[in-house]
C-alpha positions as CSV (number, residue, x, y, z in Angstrom):
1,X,10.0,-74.0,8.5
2,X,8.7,-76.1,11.6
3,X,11.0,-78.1,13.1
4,X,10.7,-81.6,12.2
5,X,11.9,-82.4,15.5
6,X,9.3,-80.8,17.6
7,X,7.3,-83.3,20.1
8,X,3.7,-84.4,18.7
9,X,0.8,-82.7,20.9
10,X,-1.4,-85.2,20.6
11,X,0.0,-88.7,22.9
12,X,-2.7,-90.7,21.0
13,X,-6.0,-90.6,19.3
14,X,-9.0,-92.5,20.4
15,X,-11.1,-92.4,17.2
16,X,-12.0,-88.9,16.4
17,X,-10.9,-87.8,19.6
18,X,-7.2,-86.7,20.0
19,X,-6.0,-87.3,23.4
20,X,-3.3,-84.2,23.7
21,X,-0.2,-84.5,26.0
22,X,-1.3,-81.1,27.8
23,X,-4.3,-82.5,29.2
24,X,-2.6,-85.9,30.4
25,X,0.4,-83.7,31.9
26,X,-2.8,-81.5,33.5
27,X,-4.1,-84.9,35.2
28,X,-1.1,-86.3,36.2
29,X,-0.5,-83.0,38.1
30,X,-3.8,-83.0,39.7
31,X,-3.0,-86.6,40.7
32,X,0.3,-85.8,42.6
33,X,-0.9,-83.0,44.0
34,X,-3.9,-84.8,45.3
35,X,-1.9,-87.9,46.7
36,X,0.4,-85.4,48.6
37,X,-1.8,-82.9,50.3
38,X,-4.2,-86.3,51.1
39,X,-1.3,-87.7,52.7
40,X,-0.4,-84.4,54.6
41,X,-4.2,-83.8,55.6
42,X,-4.5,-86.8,57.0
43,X,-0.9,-86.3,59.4
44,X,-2.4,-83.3,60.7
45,X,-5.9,-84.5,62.0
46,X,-8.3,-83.8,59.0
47,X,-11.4,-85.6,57.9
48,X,-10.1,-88.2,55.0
49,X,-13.2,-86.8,52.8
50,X,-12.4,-83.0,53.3
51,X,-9.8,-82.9,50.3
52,X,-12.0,-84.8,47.8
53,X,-15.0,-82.3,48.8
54,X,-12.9,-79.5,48.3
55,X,-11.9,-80.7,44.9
56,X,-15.5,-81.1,43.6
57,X,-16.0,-77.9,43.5
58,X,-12.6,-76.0,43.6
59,X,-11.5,-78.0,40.4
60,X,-14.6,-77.1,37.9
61,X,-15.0,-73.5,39.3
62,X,-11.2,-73.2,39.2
63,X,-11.4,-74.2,35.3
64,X,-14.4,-71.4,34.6
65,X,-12.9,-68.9,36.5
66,X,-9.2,-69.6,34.1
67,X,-11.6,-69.0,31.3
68,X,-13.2,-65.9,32.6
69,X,-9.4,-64.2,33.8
70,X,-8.3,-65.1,29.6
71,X,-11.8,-63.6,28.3
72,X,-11.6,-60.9,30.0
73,X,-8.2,-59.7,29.1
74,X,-8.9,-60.6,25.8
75,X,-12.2,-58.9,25.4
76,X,-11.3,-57.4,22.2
77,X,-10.7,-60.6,20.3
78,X,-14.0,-62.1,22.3
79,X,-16.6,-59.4,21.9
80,X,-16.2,-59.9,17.9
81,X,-16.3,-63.9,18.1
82,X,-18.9,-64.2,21.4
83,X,-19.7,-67.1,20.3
84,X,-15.6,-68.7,21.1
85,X,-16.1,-67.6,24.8
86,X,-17.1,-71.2,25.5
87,X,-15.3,-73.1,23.3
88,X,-12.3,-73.9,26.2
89,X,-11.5,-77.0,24.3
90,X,-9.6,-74.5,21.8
91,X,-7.2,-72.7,24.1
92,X,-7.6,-70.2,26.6
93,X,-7.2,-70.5,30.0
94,X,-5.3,-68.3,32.3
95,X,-2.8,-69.9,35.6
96,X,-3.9,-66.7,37.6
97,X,-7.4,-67.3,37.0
98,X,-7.8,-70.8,38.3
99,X,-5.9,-69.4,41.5
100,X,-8.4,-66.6,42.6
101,X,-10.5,-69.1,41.8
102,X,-9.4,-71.9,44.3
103,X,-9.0,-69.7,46.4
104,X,-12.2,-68.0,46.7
105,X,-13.5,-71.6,47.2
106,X,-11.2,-72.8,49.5
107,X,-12.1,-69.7,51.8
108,X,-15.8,-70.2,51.7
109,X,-15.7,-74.0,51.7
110,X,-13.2,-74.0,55.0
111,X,-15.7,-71.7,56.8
112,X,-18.8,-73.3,55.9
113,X,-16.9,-76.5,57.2
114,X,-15.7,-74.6,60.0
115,X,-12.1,-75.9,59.4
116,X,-9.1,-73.1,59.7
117,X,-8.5,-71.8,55.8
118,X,-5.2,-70.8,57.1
119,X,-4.4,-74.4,58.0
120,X,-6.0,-75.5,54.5
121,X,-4.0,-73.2,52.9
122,X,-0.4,-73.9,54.2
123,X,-1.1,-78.0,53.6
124,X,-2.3,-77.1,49.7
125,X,0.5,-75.1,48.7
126,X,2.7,-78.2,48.4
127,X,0.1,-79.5,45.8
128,X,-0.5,-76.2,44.0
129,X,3.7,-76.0,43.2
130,X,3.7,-79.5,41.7
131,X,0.5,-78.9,39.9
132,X,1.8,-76.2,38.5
133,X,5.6,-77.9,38.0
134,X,3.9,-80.6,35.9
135,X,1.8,-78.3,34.2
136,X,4.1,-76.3,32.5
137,X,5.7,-79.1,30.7
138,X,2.1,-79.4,29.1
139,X,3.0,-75.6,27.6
140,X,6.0,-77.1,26.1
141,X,4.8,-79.9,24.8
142,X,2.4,-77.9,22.6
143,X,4.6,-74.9,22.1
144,X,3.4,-72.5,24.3
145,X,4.1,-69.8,27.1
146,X,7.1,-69.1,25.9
147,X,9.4,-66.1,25.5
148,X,10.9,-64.1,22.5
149,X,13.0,-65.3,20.0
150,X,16.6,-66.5,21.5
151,X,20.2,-65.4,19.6
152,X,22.7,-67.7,18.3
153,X,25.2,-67.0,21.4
154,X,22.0,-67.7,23.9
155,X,21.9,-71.0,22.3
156,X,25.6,-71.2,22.3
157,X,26.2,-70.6,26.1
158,X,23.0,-72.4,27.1
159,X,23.1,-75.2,29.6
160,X,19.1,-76.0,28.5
161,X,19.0,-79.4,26.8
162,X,19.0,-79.7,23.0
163,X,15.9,-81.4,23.2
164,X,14.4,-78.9,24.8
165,X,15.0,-76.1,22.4
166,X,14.2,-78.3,19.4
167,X,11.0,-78.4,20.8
168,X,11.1,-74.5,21.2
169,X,12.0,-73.9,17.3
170,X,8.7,-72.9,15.7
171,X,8.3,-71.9,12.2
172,X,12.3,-71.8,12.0
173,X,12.7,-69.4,14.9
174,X,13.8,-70.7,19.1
175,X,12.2,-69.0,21.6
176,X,13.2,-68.8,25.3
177,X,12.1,-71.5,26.9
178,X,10.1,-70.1,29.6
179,X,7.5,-72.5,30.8
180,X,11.5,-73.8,31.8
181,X,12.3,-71.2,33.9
182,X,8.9,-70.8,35.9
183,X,8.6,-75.0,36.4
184,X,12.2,-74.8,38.1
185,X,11.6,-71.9,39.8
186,X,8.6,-73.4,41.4
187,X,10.7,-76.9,42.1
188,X,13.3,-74.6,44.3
189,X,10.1,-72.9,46.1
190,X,8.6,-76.3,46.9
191,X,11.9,-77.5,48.5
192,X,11.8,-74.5,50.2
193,X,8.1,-75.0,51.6
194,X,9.1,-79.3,52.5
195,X,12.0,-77.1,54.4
196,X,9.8,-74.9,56.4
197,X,7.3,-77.6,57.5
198,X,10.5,-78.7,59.5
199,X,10.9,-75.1,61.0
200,X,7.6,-75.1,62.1
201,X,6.4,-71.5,61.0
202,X,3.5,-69.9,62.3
203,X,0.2,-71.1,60.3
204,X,-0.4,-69.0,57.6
205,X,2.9,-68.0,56.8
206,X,3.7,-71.4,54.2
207,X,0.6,-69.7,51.9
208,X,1.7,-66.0,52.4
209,X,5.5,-67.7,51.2
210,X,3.7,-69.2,48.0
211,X,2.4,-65.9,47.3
212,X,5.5,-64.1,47.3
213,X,7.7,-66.7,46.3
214,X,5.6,-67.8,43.0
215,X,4.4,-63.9,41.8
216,X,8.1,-63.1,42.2
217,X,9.6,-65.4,39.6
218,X,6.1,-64.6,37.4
219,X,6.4,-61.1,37.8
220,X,10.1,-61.6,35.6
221,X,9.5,-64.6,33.6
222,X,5.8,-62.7,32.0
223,X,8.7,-60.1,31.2
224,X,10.1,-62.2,28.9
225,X,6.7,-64.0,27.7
226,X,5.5,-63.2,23.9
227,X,2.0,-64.4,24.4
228,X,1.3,-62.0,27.6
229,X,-2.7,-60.3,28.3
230,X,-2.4,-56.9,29.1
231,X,-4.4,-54.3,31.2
232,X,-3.7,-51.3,29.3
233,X,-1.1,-50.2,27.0
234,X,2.4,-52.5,27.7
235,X,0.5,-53.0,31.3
236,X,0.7,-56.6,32.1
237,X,-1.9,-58.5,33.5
238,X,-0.1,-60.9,35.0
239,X,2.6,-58.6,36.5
240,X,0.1,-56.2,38.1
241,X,-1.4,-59.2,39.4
242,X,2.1,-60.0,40.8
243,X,3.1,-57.5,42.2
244,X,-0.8,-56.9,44.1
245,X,0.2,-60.4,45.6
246,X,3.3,-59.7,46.9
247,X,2.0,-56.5,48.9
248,X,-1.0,-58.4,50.0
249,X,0.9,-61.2,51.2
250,X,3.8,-58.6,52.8
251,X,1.0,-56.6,54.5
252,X,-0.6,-60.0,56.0
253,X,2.1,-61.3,57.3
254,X,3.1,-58.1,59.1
255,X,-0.2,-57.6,60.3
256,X,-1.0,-61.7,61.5
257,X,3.0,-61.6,63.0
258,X,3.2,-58.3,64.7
259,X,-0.6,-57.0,65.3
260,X,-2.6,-60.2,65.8
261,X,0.7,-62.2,66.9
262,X,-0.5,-65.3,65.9
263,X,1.2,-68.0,67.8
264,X,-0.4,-71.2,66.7
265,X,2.6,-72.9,64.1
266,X,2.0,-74.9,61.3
267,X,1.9,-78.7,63.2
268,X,-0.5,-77.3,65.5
269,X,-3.9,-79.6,65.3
């Protein structure tokens, strides 16, 4: 049966309208995020106004372009029920999406505002980890992006919280906790990233770091997901996505270090 102990979705309910934890937790991210890179922005010399810009258009596109990422891997489900491929509001949105996304926007908005995307970049990532820290516990809260199902001497040895695994007991059955594991993951690359703003890295190289450091602990944590999209067969979307990343990134850095020798750093104006 469903555990009776599991965490209500929905904080509160505004009439008809159910105001769900996910979307709160979503927010909150956004807001944190926002506050941090503002602050960090404005350190290093940029417009006040250039983050907010940014966000008017990287946040809506980044929200279509989640949508299309989960469509598309699920075309099979979506090309008998077109008329769903819309309906956001019921579930459906991909992590990996909203970051080509943002991305994509971020480079074209940086050179229409002639601004250094590299220097963007290595300020957002800060923003993008806690984002994505706080977003996970959205996941939990409504049961989602976990793993498989968990045996008695995993929850036996387990230093995870009791809460926490009441809240991952679904129908009777715990599953691995893995919007867990990727949140903390990302809290030990974002002291990483506060740590190499002090080193002073060559600009770029904070961004080319996220890449690595975040599709690495993806790549094995969608290993152990049960609600992965796949690419064909036991392919994983997600994981080829991953591992793309991490030689794009690798081949970047090598190239901007050793070919272009880039030698403006990080505090640079």
């Amino acid at each position: 049966m469903t555990n009776l102990l599991a965490i209500n979705p929905v904080a509160f309910s505004l009439g008809p309208i159910d105001v769900r934890w996910y979307g709160i937790l979503i927010a909150l991210g956004i807001v944190l995020a926002f506050v941090v890179v503002q602050k960090e922005m404005m350190k290093r010399g940029m417009h006040p106004d250039f983050l907010t810009d940014l966000l008017i258009w990287a946040v809506p596109i980044s929200i279509i372009s989640a949508r299309i990422y989960y469509v598309i891997f699920s075309w099979g489900y979506y090309k008998e029920n077109p008329g769903q491929i819309i309906q956001v509001w019921e579930g459906g949105i991909a992590i990996h999406g909203a970051l080509i996304g943002a991305f994509i926007t971020a480079y074209i908005y940086t050179k229409h505002r002639g601004v250094s995307f590299w220097k963007t970049a290595d300020i957002a990532v800060a923003g993008l980890l806690i984002g994505q820290i706080i977003g996970r516990w959205g996941n939990f809260m409504n049961q989602e992006a976990h793993g498989g199902p968990v045996t008695e001497k995993f929850l036996e040895t387990t230093v995870i919280p009791e809460w926490i695994m009441n809240q991952m007991m679904i129908d009777g059955v715990t599953y691995h906790p893995t919007f867990l594991y990727e949140s903390l993951w990302n809290i030990v690359g974002l002291i990483i990233i506060i740590w190499l703003r002090r080193v002073n890295v060559k600009r770029g190289e904070m961004f080319l770091f996220y890449l690595v450091w975040y599709s690495t602990g993806r790549f094995f944590i969608e290993g152990m997901r049960a609600d992965s999209l796949y690419v064909i067969g036991d392919l994983r979307a997600a994981q080829l996505l991953s591992v793309t990343a991490i030689v794009a990134a690798v081949v970047i850095f090598i190239a901007r270090r050793y070919v272009r020798k880039v030698d403006v750093t990080y505090q640079d104006e």
